[in-house]
Residue frames as a rotation matrix with the C-alpha (Angstrom) as fourth column:
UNK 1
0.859 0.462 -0.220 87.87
0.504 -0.690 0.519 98.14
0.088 -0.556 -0.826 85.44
UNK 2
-0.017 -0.641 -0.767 91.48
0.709 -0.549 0.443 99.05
-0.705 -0.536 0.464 85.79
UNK 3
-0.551 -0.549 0.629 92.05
0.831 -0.427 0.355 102.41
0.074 0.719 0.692 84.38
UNK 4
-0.310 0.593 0.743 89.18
0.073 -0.764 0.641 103.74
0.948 0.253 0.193 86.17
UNK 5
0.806 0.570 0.159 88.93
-0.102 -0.132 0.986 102.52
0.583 -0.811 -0.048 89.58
UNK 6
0.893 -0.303 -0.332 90.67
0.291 -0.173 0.941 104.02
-0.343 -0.937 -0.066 92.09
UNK 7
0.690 -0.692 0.215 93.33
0.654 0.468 -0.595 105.37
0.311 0.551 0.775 90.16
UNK 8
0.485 -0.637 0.599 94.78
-0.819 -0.571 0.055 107.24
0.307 -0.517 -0.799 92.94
UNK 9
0.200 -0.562 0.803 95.72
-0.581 0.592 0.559 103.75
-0.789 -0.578 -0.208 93.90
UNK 10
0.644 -0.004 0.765 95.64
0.440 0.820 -0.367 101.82
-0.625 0.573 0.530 90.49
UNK 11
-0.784 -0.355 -0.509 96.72
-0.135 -0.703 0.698 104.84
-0.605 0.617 0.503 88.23
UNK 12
0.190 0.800 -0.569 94.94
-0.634 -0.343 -0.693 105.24
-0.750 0.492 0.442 84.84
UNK 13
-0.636 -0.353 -0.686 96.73
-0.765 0.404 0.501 102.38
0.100 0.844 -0.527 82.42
UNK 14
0.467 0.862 -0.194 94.25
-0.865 0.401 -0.301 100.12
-0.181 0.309 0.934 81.18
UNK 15
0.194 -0.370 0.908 94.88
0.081 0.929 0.362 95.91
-0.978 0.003 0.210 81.26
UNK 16
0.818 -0.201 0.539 95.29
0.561 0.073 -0.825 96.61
0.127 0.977 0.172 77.22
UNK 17
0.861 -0.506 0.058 97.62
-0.470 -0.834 -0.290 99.29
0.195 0.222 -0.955 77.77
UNK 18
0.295 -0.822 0.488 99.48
-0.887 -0.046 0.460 96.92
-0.355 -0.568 -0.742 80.11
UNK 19
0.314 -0.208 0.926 99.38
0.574 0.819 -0.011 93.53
-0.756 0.535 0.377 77.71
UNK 20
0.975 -0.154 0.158 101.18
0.132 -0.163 -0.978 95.60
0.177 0.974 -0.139 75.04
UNK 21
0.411 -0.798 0.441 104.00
-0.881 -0.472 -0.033 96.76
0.234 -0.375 -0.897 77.17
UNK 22
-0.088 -0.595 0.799 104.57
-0.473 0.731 0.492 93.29
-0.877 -0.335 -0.345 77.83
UNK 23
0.822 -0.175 0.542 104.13
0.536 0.559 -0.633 91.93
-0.192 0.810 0.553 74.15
UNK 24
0.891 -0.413 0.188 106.51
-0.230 -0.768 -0.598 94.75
0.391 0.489 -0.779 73.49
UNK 25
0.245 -0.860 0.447 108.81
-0.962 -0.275 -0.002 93.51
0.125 -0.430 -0.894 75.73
UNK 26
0.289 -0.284 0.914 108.46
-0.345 0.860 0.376 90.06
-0.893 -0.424 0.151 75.47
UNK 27
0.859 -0.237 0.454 109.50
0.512 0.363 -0.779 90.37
0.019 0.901 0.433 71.72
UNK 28
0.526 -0.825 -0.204 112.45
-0.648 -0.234 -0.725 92.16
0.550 0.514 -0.658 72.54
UNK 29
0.099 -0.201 0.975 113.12
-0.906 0.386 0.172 89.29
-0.410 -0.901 -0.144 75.30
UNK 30
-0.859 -0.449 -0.245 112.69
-0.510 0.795 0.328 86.86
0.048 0.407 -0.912 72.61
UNK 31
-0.934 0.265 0.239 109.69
0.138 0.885 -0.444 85.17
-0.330 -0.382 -0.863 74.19
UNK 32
-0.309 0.950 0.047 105.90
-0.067 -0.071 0.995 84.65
0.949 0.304 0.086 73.74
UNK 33
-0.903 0.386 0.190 103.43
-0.272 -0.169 -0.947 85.35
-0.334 -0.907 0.258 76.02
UNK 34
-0.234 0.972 -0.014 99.64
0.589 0.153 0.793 84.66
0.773 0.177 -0.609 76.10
UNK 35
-0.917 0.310 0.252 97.29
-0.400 -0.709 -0.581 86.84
-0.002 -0.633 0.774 78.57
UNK 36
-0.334 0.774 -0.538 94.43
0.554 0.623 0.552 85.78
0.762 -0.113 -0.637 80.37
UNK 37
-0.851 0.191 0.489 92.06
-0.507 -0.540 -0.672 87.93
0.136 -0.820 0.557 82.69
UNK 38
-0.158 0.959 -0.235 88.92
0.369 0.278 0.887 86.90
0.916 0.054 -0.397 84.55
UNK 39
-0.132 0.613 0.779 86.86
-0.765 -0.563 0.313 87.87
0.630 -0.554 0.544 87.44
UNK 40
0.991 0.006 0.135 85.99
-0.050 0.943 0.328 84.13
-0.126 -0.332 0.935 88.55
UNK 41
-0.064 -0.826 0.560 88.73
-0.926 0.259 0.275 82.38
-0.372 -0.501 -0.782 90.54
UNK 42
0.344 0.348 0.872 87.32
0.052 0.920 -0.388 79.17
-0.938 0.178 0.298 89.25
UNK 43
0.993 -0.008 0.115 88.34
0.116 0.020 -0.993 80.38
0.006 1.000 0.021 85.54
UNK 44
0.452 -0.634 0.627 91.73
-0.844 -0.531 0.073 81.29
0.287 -0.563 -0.775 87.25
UNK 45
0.284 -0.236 0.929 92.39
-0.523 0.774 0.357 77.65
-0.804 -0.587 0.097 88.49
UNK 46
0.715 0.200 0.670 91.38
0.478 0.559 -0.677 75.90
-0.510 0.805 0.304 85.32
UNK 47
0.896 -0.423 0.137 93.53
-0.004 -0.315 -0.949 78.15
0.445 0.849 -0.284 83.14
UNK 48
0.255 -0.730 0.635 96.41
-0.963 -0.129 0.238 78.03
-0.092 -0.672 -0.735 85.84
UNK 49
0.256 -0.128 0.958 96.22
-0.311 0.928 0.206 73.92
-0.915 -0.351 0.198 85.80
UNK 50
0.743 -0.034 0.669 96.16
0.660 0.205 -0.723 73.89
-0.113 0.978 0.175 81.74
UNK 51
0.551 -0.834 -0.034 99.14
-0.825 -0.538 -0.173 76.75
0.125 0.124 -0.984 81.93
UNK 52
0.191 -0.757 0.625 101.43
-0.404 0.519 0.753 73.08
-0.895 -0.396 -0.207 82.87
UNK 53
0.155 -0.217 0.964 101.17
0.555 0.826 0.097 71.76
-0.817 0.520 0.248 79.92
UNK 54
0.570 0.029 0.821 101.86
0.805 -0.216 -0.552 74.32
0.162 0.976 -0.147 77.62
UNK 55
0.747 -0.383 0.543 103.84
-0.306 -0.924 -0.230 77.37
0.590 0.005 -0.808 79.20
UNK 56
-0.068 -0.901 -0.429 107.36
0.391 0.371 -0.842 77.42
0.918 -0.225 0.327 81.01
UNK 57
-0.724 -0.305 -0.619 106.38
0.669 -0.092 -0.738 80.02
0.168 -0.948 0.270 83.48
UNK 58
-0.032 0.948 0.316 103.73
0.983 -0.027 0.181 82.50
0.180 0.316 -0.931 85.09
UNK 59
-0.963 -0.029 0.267 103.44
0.001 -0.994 -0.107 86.08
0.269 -0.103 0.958 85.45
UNK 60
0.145 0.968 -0.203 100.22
0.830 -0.007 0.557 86.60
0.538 -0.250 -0.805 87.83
UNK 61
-0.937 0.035 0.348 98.62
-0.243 -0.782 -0.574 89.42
0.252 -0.622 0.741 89.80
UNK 62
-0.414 0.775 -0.478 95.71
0.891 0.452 -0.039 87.43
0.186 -0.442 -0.878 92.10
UNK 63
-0.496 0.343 0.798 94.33
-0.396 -0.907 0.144 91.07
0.773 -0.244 0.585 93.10
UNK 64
0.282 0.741 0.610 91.74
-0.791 -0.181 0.585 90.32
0.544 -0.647 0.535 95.50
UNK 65
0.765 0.168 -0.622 92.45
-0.201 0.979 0.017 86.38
0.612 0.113 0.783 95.24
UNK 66
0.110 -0.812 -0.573 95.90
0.138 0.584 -0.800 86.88
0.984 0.009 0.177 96.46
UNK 67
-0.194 0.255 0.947 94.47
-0.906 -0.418 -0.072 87.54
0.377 -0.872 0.312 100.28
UNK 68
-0.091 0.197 0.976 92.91
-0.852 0.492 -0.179 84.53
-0.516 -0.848 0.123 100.82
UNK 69
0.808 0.312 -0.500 92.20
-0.562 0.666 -0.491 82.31
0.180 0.677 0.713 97.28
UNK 70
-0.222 -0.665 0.713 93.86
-0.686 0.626 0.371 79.04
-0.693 -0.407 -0.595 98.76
UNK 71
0.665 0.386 0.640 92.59
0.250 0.692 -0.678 77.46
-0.704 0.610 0.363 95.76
UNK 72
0.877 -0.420 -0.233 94.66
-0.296 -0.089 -0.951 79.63
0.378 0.903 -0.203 93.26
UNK 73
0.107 -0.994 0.022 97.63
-0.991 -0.109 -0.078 79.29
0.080 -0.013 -0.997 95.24
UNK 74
0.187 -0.023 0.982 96.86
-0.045 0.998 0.032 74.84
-0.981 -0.050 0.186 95.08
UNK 75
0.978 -0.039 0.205 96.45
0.206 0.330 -0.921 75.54
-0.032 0.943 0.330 91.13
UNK 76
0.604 -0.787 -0.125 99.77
-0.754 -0.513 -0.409 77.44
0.258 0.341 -0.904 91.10
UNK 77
0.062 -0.775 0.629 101.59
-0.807 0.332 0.489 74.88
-0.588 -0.538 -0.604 93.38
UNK 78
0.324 0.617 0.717 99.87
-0.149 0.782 -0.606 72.10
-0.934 0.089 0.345 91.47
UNK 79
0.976 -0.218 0.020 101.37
-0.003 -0.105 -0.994 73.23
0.219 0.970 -0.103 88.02
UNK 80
0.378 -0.925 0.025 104.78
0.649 0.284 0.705 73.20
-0.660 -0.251 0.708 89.55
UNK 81
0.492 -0.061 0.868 105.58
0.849 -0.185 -0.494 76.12
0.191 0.981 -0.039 87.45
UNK 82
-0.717 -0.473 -0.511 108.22
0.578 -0.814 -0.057 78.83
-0.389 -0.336 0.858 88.47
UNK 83
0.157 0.822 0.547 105.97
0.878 -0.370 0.305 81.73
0.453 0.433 -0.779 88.60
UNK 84
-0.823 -0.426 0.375 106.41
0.403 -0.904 -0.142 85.89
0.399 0.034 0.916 89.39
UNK 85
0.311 0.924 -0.221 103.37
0.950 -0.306 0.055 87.82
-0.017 -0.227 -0.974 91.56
UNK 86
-0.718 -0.609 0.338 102.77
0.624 -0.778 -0.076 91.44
0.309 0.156 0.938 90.82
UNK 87
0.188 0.982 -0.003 100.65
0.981 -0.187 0.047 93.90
0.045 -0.012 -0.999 91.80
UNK 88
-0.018 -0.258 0.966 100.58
0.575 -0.793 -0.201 97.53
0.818 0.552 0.162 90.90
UNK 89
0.579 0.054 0.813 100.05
-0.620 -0.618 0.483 99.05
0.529 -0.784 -0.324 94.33
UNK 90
-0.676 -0.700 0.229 102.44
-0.509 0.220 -0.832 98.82
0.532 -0.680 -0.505 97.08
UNK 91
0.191 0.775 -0.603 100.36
-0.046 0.620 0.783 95.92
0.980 -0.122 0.154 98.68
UNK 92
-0.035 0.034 -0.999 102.05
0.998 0.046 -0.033 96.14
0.045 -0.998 -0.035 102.35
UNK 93
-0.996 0.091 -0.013 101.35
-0.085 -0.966 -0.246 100.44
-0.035 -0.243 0.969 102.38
UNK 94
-0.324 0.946 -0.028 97.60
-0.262 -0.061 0.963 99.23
0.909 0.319 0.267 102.14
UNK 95
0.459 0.652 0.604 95.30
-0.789 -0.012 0.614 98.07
0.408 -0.758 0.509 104.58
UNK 96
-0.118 -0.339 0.933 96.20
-0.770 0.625 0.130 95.32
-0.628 -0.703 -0.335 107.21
UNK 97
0.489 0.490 0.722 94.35
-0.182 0.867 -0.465 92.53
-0.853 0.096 0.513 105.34
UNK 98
0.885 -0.286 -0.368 96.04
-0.407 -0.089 -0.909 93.63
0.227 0.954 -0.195 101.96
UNK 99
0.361 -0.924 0.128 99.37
-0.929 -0.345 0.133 92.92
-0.079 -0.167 -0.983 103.50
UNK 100
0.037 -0.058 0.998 99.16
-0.441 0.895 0.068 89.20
-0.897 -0.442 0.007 103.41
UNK 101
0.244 0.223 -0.944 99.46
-0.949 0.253 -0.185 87.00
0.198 0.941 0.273 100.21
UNK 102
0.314 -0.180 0.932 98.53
-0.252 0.931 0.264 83.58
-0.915 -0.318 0.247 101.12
UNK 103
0.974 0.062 0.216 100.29
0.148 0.545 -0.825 83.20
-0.169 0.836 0.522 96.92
UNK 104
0.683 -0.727 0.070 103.24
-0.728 -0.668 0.156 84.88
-0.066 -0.157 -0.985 97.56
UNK 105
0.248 -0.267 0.931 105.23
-0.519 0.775 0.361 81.89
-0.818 -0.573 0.053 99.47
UNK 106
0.189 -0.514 0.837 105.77
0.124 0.858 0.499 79.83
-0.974 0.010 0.226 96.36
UNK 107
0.974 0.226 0.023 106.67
0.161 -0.614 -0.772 82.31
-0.160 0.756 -0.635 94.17
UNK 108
0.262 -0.944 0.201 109.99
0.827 0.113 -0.551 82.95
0.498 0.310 0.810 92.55
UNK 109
-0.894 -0.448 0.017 109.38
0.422 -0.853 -0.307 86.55
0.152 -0.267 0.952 93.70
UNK 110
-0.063 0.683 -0.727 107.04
0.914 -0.253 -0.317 89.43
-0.401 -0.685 -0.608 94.66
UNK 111
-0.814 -0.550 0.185 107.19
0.569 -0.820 0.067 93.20
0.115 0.160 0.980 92.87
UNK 112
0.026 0.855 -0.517 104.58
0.999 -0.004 0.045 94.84
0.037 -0.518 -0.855 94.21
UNK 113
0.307 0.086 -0.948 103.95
0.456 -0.887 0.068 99.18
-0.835 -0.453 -0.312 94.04
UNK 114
-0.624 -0.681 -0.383 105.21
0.131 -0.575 0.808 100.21
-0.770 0.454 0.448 90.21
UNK 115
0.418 0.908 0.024 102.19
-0.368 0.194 -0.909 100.06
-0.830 0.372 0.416 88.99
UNK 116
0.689 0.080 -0.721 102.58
-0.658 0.486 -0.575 99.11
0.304 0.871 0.387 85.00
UNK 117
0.269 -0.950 0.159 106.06
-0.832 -0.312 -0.458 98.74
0.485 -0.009 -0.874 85.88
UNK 118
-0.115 -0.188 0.975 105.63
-0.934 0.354 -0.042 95.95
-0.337 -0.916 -0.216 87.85
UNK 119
0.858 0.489 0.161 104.35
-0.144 0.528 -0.837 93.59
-0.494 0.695 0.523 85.39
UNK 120
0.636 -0.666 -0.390 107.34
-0.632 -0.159 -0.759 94.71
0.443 0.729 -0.521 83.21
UNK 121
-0.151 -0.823 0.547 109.97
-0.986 0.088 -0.139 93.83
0.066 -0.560 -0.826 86.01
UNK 122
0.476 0.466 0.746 107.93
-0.669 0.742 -0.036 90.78
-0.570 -0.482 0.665 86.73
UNK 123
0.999 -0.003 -0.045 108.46
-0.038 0.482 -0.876 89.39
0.025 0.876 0.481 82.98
UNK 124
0.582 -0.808 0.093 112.13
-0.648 -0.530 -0.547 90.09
0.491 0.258 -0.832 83.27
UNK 125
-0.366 -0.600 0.711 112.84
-0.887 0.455 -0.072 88.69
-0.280 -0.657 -0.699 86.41
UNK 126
0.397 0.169 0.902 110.83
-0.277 0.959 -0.058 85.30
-0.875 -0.227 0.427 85.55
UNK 127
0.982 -0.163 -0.094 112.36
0.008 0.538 -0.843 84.87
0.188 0.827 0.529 81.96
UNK 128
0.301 -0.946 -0.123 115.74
-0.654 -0.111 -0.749 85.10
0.694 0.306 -0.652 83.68
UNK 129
-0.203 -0.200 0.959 115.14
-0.856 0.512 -0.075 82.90
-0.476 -0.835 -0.275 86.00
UNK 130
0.744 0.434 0.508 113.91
-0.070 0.806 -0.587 80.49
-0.664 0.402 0.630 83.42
UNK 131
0.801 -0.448 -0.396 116.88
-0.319 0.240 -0.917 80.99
0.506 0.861 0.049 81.57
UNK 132
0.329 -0.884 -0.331 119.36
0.785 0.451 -0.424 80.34
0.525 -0.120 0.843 84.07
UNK 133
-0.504 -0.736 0.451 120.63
0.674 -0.662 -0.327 84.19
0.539 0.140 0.830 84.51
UNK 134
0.665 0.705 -0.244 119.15
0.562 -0.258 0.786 84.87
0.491 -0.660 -0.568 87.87
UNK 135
-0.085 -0.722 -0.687 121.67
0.964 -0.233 0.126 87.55
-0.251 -0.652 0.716 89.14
């Protein structure tokens, strides 16, 4: 849906538009990525619990999930995996309920309101923290 709903608050870049900008930028970073979207929080866990054994770190945006899904934030802790939350809107200018992120807390970090942009920063800030060259 993104690229069409609400895109006074999403904008108009499509989840393709925004997995190129990050292949693009994780080849000039050096790294590989993989990308994974789903609707179901349950497909979200599972692919979050199988992300330990095979990735170094995560780049997520829980959208809805990251209000109250105390399940993704067990898979996340559970993988023990230094991980980045983003979310294209400014998530504490939103409603009351938006303002909370029960995933937030055991993140490396938060970037929250640049819409694509966020994502980008995200990838940045967690492959330098995985490399050491957190400053």
């Amino acid at each position: 849906m993104l690229g069409g709903r609400e895109p006074e608050v999403y904008g108009i870049v499509t989840i393709q538009q925004i997995n190129d900008a990050l292949y693009q930028l994780a080849e000039k970073l050096g790294v590989e990525i993989d990308f994974f979207q789903s609707n179901h929080e349950g497909e979200l866990v599972d692919k979050i619990q199988q992300s330990a054994e095979v990735f170094n770190g995560i780049l997520i945006n829980p959208a809805a999930y990251t209000h109250y899904s105390y399940a993704l934030r067990d898979a996340l802790a559970a993988a023990a995996l230094p991980y980045v939350e983003v979310h294209l809107s400014n998530i504490y200018s939103r409603e009351q309920f938006r303002q909370h992120s029960v995933t937030a807390a055991l993140a490396e970090g938060l970037i929250s309101g640049f819409g694509m942009n966020s994502y980008l920063l995200g990838l940045e800030a967690l492959v330098k923290n995985l490399s050491g060259n957190n400053s």
